[in-house]
Backbone as CSV, one residue per row, in Angstrom:
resi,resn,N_x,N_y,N_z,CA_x,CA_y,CA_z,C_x,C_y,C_z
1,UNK,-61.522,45.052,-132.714,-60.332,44.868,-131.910,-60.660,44.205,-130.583
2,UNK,-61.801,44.500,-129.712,-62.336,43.882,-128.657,-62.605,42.578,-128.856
3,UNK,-63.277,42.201,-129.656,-62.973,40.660,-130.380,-61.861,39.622,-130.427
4,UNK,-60.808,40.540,-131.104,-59.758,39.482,-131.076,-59.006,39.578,-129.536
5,UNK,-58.616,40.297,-129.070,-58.461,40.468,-127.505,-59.499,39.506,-126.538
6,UNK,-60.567,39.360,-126.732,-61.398,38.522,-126.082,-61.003,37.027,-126.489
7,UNK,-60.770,36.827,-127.912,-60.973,35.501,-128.061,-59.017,35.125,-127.931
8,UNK,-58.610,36.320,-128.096,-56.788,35.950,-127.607,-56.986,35.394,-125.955
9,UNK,-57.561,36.067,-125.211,-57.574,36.051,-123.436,-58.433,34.959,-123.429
10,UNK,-59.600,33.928,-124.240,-60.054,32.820,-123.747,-59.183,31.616,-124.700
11,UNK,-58.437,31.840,-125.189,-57.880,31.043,-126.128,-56.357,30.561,-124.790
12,UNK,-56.097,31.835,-124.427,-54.903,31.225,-123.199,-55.876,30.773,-122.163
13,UNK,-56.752,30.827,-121.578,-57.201,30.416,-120.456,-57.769,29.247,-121.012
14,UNK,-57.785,28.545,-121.637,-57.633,26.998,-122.225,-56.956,26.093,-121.882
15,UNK,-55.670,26.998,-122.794,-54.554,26.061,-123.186,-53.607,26.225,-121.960
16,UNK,-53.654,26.747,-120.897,-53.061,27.121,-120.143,-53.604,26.083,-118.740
17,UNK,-54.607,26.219,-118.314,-54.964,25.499,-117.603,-54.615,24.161,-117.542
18,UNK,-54.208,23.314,-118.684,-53.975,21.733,-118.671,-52.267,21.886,-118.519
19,UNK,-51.754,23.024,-118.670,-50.410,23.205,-118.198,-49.858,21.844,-117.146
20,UNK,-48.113,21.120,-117.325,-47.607,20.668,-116.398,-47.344,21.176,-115.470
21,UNK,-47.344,22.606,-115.056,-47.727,22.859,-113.651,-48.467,23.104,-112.559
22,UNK,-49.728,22.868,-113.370,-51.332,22.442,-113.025,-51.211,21.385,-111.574
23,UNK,-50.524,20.407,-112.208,-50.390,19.240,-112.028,-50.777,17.678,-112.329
24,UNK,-51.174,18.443,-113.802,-51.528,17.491,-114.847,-50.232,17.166,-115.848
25,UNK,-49.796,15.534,-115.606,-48.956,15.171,-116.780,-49.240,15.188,-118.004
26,UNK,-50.534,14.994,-118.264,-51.429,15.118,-119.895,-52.688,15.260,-119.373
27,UNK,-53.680,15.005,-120.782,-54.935,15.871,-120.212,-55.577,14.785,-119.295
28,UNK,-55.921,15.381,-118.247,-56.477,14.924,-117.325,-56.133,13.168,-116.145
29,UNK,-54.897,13.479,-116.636,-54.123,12.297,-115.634,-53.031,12.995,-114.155
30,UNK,-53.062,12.363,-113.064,-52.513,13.038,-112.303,-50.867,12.518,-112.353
31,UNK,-49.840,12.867,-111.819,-48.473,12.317,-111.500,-48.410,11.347,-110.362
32,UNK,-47.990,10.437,-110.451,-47.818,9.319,-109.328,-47.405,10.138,-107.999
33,UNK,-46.546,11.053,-107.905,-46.508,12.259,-106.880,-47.383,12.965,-106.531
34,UNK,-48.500,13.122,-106.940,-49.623,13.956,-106.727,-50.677,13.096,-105.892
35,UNK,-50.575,11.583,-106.319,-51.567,10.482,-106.072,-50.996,10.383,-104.481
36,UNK,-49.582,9.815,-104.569,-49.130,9.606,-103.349,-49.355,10.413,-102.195
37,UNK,-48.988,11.771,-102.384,-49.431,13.045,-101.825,-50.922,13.025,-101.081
38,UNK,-51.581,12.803,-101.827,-53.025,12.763,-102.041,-53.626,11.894,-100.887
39,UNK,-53.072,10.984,-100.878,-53.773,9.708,-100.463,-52.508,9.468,-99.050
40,UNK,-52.292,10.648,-98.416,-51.324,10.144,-97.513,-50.225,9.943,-96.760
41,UNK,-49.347,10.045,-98.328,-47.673,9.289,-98.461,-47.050,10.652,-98.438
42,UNK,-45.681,9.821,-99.186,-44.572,11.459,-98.943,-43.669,10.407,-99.909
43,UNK,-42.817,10.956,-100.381,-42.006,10.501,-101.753,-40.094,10.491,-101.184
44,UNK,-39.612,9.350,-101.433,-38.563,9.335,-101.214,-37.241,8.508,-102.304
45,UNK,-36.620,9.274,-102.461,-35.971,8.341,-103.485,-35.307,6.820,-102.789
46,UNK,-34.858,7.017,-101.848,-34.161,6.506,-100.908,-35.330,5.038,-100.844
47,UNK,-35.030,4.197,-99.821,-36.056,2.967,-98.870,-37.042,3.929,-97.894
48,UNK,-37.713,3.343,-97.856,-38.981,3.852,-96.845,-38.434,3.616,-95.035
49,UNK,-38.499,4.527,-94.468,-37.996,4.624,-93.030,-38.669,3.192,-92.314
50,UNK,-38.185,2.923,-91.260,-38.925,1.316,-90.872,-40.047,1.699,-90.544
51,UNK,-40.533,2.603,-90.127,-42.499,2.638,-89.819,-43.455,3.084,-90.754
52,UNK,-42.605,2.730,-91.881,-43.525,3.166,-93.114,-42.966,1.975,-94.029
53,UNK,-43.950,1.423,-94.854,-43.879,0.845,-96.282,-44.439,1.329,-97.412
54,UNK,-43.879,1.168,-98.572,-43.851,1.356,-100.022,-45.354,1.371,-100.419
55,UNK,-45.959,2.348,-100.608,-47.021,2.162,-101.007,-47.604,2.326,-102.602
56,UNK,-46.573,2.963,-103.495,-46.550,2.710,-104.898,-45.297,3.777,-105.118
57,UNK,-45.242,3.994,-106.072,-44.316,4.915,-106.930,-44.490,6.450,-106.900
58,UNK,-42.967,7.232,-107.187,-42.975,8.963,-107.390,-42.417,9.197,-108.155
59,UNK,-42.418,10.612,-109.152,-41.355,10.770,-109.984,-41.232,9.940,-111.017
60,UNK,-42.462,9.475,-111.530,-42.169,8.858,-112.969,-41.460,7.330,-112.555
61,UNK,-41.900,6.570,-111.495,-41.456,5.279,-110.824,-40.026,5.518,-110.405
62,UNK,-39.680,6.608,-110.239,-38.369,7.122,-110.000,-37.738,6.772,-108.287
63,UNK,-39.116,6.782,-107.722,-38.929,6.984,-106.166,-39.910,5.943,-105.482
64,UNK,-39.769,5.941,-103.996,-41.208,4.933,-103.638,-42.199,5.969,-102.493
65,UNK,-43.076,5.956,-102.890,-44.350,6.230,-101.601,-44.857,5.544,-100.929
66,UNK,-44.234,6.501,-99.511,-44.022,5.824,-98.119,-45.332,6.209,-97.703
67,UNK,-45.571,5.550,-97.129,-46.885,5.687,-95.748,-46.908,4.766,-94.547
């Protein structure tokens, strides 16, 4: 019984970890929101305020990242 309980509790700590709320879209790619974030920016659906320009995409090219 300790067995299957062990290999149930490493079997979720697997599949769980690559989870979309990780902040992984698939295995091992980040979200254009995460990048932007990352490197700076801030995400707006809207135009970028005048002291900032477009520095790539958020939200699935949904939005632009300002910096």
């Amino acid at each position: 019984m300790k067995t299957h309980c062990f290999l149930l509790l490493m079997f979720c700590f697997l599949f769980f970890q690559i989870a979309p709320g990780a902040g992984l879209t698939s295995l091992g790619h980040r979200s254009d929101h995460y990048l932007c974030v990352k490197n700076g920016g801030f995400c707006l659906y809207s135009s970028c305020p005048l002291h900032t320009k477009v520095e790539g995409t958020c939200y699935q090219g949904k939005g632009n990242c300002c910096k």
